[in-house]
N, C-alpha and C positions, 0 to 999 in steps of 0.2 A: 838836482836829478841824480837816481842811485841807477846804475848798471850792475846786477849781477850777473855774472859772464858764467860760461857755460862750462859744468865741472861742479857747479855749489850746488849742494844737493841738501841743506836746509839750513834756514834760518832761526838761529836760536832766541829763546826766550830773551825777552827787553830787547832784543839788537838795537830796534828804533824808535825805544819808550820815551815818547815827549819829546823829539825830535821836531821842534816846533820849522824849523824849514824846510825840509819835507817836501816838495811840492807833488812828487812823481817818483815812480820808482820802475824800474826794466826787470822782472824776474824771467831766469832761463828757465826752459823744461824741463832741465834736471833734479831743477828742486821737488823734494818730496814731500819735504814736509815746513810747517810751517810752528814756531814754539808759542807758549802763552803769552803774551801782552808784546809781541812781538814789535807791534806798528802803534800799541795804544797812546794815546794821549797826539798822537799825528795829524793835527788839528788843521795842517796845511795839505795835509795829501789829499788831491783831487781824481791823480790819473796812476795806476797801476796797468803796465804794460804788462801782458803773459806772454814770454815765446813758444805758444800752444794752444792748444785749442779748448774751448770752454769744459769738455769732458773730461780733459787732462787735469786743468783750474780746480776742477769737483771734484778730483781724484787725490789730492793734496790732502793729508792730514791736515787741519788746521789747530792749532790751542787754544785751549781755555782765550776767553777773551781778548783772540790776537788782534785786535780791530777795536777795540773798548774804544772810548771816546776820540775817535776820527769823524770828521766830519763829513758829508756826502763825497762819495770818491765810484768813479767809474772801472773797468777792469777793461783793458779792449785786448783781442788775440792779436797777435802781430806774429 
């Protein structure tokens, strides 16, 4: 499990490319943006925590195929 703490305002390209344990990750509301192939190949990630709200979630720049080959993963607001 990854905790991004409050203050990270995005996640760069590859950060978690093929990060085969993975399970879950915490992103804060501050992040804005999200880079390409960021999470790809995250074949273990199931739960993505937001601390925010789904509109915030949508409001997020996301990258080029930041999510490429992960496997079904949930998003819940917390």
């Amino acid at each position: 499990m990854v905790f991004l703490s409050e203050g990270v305002t995005s996640i760069s390209s590859f950060a978690f490319k093929n990060c085969g344990r993975l399970t879950s990750i915490t992103i804060s509301v501050s992040v804005t943006s999200i880079g390409d192939f960021a999470f790809s190949g995250c074949k273990s990630l199931k739960s993505l925590y937001f601390k925010g709200t789904s509109k915030q979630w949508e409001s997020i720049k996301k990258g080029f195929n930041w999510d490429q080959d992960v496997s079904s993963y949930s998003v819940y607001y917390v």
